[in-house]
C-alpha positions in Angstrom: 104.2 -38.3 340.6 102.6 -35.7 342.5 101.1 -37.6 344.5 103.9 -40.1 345.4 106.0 -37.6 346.4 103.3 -36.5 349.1 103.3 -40.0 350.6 107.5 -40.0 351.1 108.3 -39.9 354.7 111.3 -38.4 356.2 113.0 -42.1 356.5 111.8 -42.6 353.0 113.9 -39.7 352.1 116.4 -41.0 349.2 118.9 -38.6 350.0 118.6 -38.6 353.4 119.3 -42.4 353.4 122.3 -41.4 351.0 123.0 -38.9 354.0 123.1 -41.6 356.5 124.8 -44.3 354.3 127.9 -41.9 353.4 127.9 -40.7 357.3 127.7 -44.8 358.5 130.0 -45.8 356.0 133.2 -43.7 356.7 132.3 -44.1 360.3 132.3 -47.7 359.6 135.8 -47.3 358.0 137.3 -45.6 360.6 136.3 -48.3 363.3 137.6 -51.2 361.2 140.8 -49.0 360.7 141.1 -48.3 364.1 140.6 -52.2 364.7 143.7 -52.9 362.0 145.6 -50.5 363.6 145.4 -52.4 367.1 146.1 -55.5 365.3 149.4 -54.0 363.9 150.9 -51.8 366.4 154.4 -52.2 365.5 155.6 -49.9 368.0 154.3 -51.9 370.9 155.6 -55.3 369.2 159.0 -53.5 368.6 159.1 -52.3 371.7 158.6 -55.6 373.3 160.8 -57.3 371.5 163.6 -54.7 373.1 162.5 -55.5 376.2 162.6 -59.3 375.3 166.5 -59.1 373.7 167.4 -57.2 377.2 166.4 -60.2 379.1 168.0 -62.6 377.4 171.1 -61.1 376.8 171.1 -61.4 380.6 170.0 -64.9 380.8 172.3 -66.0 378.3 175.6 -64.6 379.6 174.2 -66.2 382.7 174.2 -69.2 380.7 177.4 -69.2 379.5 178.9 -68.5 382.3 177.5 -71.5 384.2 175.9 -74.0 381.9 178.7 -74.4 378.9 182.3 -76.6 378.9 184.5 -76.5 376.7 186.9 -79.8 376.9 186.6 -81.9 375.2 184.2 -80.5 372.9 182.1 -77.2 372.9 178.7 -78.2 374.7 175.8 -77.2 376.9 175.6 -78.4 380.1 172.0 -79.6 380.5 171.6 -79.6 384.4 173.0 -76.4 385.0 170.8 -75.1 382.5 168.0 -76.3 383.7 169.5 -75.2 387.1 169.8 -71.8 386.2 166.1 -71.9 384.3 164.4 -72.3 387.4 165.9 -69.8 389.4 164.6 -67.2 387.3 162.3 -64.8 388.7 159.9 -64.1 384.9 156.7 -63.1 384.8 153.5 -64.4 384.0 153.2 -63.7 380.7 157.3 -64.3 379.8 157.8 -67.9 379.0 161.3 -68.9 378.5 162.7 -72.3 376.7 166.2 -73.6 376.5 167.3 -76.0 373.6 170.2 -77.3 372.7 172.4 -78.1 369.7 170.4 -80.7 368.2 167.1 -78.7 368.6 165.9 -80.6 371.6 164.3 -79.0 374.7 166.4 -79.2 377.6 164.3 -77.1 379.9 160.9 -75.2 380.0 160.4 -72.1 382.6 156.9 -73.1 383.0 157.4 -76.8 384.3 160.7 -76.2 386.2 159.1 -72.9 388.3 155.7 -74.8 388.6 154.2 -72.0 387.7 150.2 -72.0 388.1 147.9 -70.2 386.0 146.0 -67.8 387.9 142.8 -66.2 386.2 141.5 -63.2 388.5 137.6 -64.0 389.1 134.6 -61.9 388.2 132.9 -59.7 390.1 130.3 -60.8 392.3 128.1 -57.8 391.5 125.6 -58.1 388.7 126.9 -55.8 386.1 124.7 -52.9 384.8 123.4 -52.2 381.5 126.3 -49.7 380.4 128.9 -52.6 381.7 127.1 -55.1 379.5 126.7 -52.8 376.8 130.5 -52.4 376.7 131.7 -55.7 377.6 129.3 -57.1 374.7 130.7 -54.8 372.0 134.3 -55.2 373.7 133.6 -59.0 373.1 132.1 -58.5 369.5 134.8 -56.7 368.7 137.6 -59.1 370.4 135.8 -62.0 367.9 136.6 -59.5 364.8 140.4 -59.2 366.4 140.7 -62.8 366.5 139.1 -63.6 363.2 141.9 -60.8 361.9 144.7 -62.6 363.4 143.5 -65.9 362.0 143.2 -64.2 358.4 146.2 -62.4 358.6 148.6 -65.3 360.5 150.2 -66.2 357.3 149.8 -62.4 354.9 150.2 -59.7 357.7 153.0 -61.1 360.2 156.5 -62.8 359.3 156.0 -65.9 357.5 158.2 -68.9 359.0 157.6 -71.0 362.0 159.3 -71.6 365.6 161.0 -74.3 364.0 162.7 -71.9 361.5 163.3 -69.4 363.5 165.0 -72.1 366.2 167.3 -73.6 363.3 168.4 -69.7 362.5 169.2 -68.9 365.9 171.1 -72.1 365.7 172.9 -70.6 363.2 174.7 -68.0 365.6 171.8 -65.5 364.6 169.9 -63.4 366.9 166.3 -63.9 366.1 162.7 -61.9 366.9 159.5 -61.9 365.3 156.2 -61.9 365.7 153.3 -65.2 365.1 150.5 -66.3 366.2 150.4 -70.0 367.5 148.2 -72.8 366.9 145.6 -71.6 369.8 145.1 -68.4 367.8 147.4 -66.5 370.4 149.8 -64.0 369.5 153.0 -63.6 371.0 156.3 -61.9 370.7 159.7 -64.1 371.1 163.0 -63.8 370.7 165.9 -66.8 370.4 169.2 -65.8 371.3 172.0 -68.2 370.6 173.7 -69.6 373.6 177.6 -69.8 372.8 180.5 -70.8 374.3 184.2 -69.3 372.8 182.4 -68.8 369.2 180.5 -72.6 369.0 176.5 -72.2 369.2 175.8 -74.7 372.5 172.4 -74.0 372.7 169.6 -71.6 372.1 167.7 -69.4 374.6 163.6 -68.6 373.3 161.9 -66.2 375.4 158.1 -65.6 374.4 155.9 -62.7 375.9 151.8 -63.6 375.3 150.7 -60.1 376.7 150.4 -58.3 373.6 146.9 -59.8 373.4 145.8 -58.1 377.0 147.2 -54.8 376.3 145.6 -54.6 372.3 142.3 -55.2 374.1 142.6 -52.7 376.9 143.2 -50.1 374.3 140.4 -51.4 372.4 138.5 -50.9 375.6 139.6 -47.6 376.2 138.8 -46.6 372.1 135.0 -47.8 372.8 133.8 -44.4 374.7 135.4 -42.3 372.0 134.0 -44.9 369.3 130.7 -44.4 370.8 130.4 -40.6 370.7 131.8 -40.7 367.5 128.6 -42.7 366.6 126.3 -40.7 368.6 128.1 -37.1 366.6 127.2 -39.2 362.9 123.8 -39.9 364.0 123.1 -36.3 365.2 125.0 -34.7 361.8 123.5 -37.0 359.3 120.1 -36.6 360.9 120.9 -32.4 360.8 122.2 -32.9 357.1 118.4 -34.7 356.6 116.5 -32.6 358.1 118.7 -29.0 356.7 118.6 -30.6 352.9 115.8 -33.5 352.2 113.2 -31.6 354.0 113.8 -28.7 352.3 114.5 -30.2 348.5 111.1 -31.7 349.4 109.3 -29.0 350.4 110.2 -27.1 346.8 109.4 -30.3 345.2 105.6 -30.6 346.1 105.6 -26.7 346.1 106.6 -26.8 342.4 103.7 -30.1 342.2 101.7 -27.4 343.2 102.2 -24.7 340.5 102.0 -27.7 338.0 99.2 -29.0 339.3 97.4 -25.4 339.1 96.9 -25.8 343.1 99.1 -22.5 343.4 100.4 -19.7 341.2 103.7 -19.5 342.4 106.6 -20.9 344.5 106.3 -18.7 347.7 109.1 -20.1 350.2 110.5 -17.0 352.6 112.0 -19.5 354.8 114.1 -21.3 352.6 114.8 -18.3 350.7 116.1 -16.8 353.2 118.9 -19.4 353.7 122.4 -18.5 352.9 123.5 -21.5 350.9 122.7 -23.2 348.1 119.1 -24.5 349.1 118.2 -21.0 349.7 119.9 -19.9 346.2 117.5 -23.1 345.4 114.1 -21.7 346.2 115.1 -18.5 345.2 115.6 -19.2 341.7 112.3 -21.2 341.6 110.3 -18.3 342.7 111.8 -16.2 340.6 111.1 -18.8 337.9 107.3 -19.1 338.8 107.1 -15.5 339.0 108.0 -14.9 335.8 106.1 -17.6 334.7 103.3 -16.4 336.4 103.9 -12.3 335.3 104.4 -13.8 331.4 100.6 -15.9 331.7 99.2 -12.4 332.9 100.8 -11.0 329.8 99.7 -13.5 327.2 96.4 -13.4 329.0 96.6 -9.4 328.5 97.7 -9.4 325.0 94.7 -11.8 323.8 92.6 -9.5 325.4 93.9 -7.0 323.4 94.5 -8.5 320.1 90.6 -9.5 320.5 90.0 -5.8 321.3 91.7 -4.5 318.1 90.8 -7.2 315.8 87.2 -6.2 316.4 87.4 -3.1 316.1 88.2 -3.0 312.1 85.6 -6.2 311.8 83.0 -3.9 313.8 83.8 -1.5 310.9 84.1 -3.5 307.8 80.6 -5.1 309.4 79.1 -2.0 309.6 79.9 -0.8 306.0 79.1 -3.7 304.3 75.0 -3.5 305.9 75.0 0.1 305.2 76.3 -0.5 301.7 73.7 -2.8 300.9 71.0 0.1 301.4 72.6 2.9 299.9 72.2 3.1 296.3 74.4 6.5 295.8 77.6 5.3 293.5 79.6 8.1 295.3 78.7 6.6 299.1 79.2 3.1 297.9 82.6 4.3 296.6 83.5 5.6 299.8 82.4 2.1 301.7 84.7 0.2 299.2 87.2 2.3 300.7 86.8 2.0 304.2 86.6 -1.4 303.6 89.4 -1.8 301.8 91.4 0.4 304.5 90.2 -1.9 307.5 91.0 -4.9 305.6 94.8 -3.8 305.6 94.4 -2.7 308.6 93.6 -6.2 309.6 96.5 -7.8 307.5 98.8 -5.4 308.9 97.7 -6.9 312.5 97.5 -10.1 312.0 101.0 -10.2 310.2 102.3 -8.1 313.8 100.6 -10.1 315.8 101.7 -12.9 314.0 105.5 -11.9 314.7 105.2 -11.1 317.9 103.9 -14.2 319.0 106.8 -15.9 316.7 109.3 -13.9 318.3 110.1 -15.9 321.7 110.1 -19.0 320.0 112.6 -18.1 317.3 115.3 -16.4 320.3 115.3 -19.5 322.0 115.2 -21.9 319.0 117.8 -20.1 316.5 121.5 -19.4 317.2 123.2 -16.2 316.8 125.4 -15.3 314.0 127.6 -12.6 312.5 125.4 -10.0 310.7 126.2 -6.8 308.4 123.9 -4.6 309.4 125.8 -2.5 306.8 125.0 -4.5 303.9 121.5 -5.3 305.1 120.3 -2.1 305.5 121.8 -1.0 302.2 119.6 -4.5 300.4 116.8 -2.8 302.7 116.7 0.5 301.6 117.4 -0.1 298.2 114.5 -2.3 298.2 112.2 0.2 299.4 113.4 2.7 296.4 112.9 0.0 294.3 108.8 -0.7 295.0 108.4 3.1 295.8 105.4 4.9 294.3 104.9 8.3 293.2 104.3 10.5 296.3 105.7 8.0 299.0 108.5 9.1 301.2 112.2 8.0 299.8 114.4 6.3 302.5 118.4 6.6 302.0 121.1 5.0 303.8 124.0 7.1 305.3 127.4 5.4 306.8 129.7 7.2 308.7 133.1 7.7 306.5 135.0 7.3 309.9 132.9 3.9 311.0 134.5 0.5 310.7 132.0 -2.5 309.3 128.9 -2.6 311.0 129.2 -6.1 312.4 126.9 -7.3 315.4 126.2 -10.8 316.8 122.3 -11.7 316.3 119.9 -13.2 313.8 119.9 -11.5 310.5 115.8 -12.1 310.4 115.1 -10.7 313.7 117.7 -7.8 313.2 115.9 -6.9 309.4 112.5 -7.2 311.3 113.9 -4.3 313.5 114.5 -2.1 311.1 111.6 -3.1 308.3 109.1 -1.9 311.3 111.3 1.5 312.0 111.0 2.2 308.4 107.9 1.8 307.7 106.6 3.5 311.2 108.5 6.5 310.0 107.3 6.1 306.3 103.7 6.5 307.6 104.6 9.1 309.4 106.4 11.0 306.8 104.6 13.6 304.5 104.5 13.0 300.6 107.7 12.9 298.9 109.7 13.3 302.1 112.4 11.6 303.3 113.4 8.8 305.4 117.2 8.7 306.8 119.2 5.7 308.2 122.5 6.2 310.1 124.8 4.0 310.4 128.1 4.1 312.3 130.5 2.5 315.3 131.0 4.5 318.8 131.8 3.1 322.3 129.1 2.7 324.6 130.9 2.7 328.4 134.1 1.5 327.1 132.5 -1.3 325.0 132.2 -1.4 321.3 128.8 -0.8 319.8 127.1 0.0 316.6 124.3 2.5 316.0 121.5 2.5 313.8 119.4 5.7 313.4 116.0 6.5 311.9 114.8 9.4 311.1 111.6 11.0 309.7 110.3 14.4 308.4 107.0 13.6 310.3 104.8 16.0 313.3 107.4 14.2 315.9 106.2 12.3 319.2 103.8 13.6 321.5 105.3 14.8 325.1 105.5 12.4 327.6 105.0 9.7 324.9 108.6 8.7 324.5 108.3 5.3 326.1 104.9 4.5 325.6 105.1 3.9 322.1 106.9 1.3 322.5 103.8 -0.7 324.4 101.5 -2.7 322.7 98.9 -1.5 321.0 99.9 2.1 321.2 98.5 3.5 318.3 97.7 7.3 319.2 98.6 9.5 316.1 98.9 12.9 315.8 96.1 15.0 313.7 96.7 14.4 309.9 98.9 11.8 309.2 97.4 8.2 307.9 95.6 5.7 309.8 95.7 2.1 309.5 98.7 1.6 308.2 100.3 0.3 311.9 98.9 -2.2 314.2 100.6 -0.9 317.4 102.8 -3.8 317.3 105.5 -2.8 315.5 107.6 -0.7 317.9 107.2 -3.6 320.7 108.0 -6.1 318.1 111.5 -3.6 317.4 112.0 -3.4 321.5 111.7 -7.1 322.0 114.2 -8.2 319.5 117.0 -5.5 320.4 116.7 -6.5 324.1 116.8 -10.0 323.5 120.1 -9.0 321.2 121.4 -7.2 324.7 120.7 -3.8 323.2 118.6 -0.5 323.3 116.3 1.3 321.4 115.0 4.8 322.5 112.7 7.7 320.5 113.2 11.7 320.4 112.1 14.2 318.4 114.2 15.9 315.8 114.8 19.6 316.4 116.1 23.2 314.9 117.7 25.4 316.5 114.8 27.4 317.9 113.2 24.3 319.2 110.9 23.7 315.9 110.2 19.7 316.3 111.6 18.8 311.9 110.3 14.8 312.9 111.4 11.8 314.8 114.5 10.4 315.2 114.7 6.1 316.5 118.2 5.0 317.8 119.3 1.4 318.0 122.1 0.7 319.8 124.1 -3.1 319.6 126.6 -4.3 321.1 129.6 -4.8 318.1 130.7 -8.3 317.1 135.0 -7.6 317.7 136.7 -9.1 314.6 140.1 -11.5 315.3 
C-alpha cells in the first residue's frame, strides 16, 4: 500500500480528479444553460413580435383601405393587394405574405419586390489563430444551437403549423408565435386578419428570420467571458489540487512512514501551520504519533523496570536458597525460609500489580461506564477487610457524612474498587499494630460542579517532604525507617492515579497533622465527578 501510494502522481491524484470533475462539470452546466437560455430568449421573441403586430397593423389598414369592396359581396381585391405588397419598403429579413379567404396566396413580398439575397463576402485576410479559435467554437457551438432547435421544434416552442395558425387568423383572430420551418430556421411571424366592415377578406403573414443572427452574435459576444470562465476553473481546481491532494498525500506517506518504522513521528510544520482543516489535519496526527511515540518510550521504560524489580526479589530468593543449602544451623535456616517466604509475596504482590496495570488501558477502552455506589461498595469493602482481619492488623471503618446525598459516580465498579482496595492496603501497611484505617465519604461542589469525595487515612510515620507526587510514579517504593517491607510493589498508587484520571478525577496525598504540627499519618483524597440523578 505503502508503496503504491509513492508511485501516485499529481494527475493520478483521486481527489484532485474529483476536484477537476466537480469544477468542469458545473462549468459545463452553466455553458449548456447559457446555450438554452439563447435558444429561449422570450424577451427578444416577444419583443419582435411587437415590432411585427406594429407593421402590420399598418399594412393592413393600408389594405383595407385600398384592396377590399364591398358590393356585392365582402372581398379582397387581389391586384391591389398585390399592388400595395410591392410597394412596400421591408427589410431583408421581414418577409411578408398576403392570402385570401380561401387560404390561397395572392401575393409574396419576396417575388413581387424582386428582392435578391445578398450574403456579405469573407474577408480576404487569412484569419489568425485567435479568429479561428473563436469562429471554430462559435461554429461548434452554432451545430449544438441547431441540433436544440431541431429537438425542441415540437416540445420547447408552440405546437401547430403555418397552416393552423393561417385558418385562425382566418377566423378574425390576431395570431403570433414562434416555429422553426422545415430548413431548421427559426422565425417569428405574425397573421393579422385583413377585414372589410366586420367580414375576414384576407390575411396578412409577416415573418422576421433574424432571430437566428442576433442569438448567434450574443453567443459570440458570451465566448470571451465563457473562456475566462474556463481559464478561472482550470486555475481554481488546479489551486484546490495542489492546496488539498498534495497535502492529504504528503500525511498519507508520512504516516506509511511511522508504520513502516521509517520514522518515529509525523513531523509536518508546514501543514500544521495551516489555518484550516488540512492543518487541524496534520496536527492531530502529530499529536497522535507523538503520543504514540511518548506511550512506546513508556512501555519500553516500564519493562525495564518491571525486569529491574522482578530480579531483585529472585536475586534474593536465589541467594538464600545456595546459602541455605550450606548452613546447617536450624535457627539460620529458619530465617532463610523467611526471607524466602517474604520475597516470594513480594513477587506475587508484583506480578498481580503489574498485572493490572498492564490490564488497565485495555479494560477503559473496552468496558462502558456505569452507575456505581461508591457508598455501598466501600461499606462491602471495609466490611470485608474486618471480616479476614487478624489479630494485630490495623481495623479499617467506613465514615459517611450525615449531611451527604448517595455517593453515586459514573465509572466502572471494578476499576473504581481497585482504587480504593490499593489505598487500603497502602495505608494498612503503613499503619502500626492494631491501628486504624478511616474512609470518608461525602458530596461537595468542586468549581460549581457536583463531586464526591473519598478519603483515606492512616495512623502511619506520614509521607516524606517533597514526596507528595512522587509516590504516585511507578515503582516508588521508598519507605520510611520501621514500617514493613514487601508488602507493595510500587504499583499500587499509579495503578489508583490511572484509573481516577481516566474516570475525569483527582487523587492527591498529605500528611495528617495536630495542632502543633505533629505529622498523626497520611491522609489520600479522591475526588469524582458525581453522577446527577433525574
Amino acid at each position: 500500500m505503502s508503496a503504491q501510494r509513492k508511485s501516485r502522481t499529481f494527475v493520478n491524484s483521486r481527489i484532485a480528479r474529483l476536484i477537476f470533475a466537480s469544477n468542469l462539470a458545473g462549468l459545463l452546466v452553466l455553458i449548456i444553460g447559457a446555450l438554452v437560455l439563447n435558444e429561449m430568449r422570450v424577451g427578444l421573441v416577444q419583443a419582435r413580435i411587437d415590432s411585427l403586430n406594429t407593421q402590420g397593423d399598418l399594412i393592413v389598414s393600408v389594405l383595407a383601405e385600398g384592396a377590399t369592396v364591398g358590393d356585392p359581396e365582402p372581398e379582397l381585391i387581389e391586384v391591389n393587394a398585390r399592388r400595395i405588397l410591392k410597394r412596400l419598403e421591408l427589410p431583408a429579413t421581414i418577409q411578408a405574405r398576403i392570402y385570401n379567404a380561401d387560404s390561397e396566396m395572392v401575393g409574396d413580398y419576396n417575388l413581387l419586390s424582386d428582392r435578391v439575397d445578398e450574403f456579405a463576402l469573407g474577408a480576404l485576410d487569412e484569419p489568425n489563430m485567435f479568429e479561428s479559435f473563436v469562429g471554430g467554437v462559435s461554429g461548434f457551438m452554432d451545430s449544438i444551437g441547431r441540433w436544440l432547435q431541431s429537438s425542441a421544434r415540437e416540445s420547447l416552442l408552440q405546437p401547430g403549423t403555418f397552416d393552423d395558425e393561417l385558418n385562425e387568423a382566418l377566423s378574425g383572430e390576431r395570431v403570433s408565435g414562434e416555429r422553426i420551418t422545415d430548413d431548421g430556421q427559426r422565425v417569428v411571424s405574425v397573421s393579422l386578419p385583413i377585414q372589410h366592415v366586420s367580414a375576414v377578406v384576407g390575411v396578412l403573414t409577416i415573418e422576421a428570420s433574424d432571430v437566428d443572427t442576433i442569438v448567434r452574435r450574443e453567443r459570440a459576444a458570451l465566448l470571451p467571458f465563457i473562456a475566462v470562465a474556463i481559464i478561472v476553473s482550470l486555475l481554481s481546481s488546479a489551486l484546490l489540487a495542489i492546496m488539498i491532494a498534495r497535502p492529504l498525500r504528503r500525511l498519507a506517506l508520512a504516516a506509511d512512514r511511522v508504520g513502516s518504522g521509517a520514522a518515529e513521528k509525523i513531523e509536518l510544520p508546514a501543514l500544521t501551520s495551516r489555518k484550516d482543516e488540512i492543518g487541524e489535519l496534520a496536527d492531530s496526527l502529530e499529536g497522535m504519533t507523538a503520543a504514540l511515540f511518548d506511550r512506546i518510550v513508556a512501555n519500553e521504560a516500564f519493562a525495564a523496570d518491571v525486569a529491574h524489580e522482578l530480579k531483585n526479589p529472585l536475586t534474593s530468593i536465589r541467594s538464600a536458597v545456595e546459602t541455605s543449602e550450606r548452613v546447617t544451623d536450624p535457627e539460620a535456616r529458619e530465617k532463610l525460609r523467611k526471607v524466602i517466604a517474604s520475597d516470594v509475596r513480594r513477587l506475587d504482590r508484583l506480578i498481580t500489580d503489574i498485572s493490572n496495570a498492564t490490564r488497565l488501558e485495555a479494560e477503559t477502552a473496552r468496558l462502558p461506564n456505569a452507575s456505581v455506589d461508591l457508598g455501598q461498595l466501600l461499606t462491602d469493602l471495609t466490611e470485608t477487610y474486618d471480616a479476614i482481619r487478624n489479630e494485630g492488623d490495623p481495623r479499617v471503618r467506613f465514615e459517611r457524612d450525615e449531611d451527604s446525598g448517595d455517593l453515586i459516580v459514573l465509572g466502572r465498579d471494578g476499576a473504581l474498587g481497585q482504587v480504593f482496595r490499593n489505598l487500603i492496603e497502602n495505608a494498612r501497611s503503613f499503619s502500626p499494630e492494631d491501628g486504624q484505617v478511616i474512609v470518608r465519604g461525602r458530596t461537595m461542589a468542586v468549581r460549581g460542579r457536583a463531586s464526591v469525595e473519598i478519603t483515606v487515612e492512616d495512623e502511619g510515620p506520614g509521607i516524606p517532604d517533597g514526596k507528595l507526587e512522587k509516590i504516585f510514579e511507578r515503582f516508588y517504593t521508598d519507605r520510611p525507617a520501621g514500617t514493613k517491607f514487601g508488602l507493595n510493589s510500587g504499583l499500587g498508587l499509579s495503578i489508583v492515579a490511572q484509573i481516577v484520571e481516566s474516570h475525569r478525577g483527582t487523587v492527591t496525598a498529605e500528611n495528617r497533622e495536630d495542632a502543633e504540627g505533629n505529622v498523626l499519618g497520611a491522609r489520600f483524597v479522591v475526588v469524582l465527578p458525581a453522577q446527577l440523578q433525574s
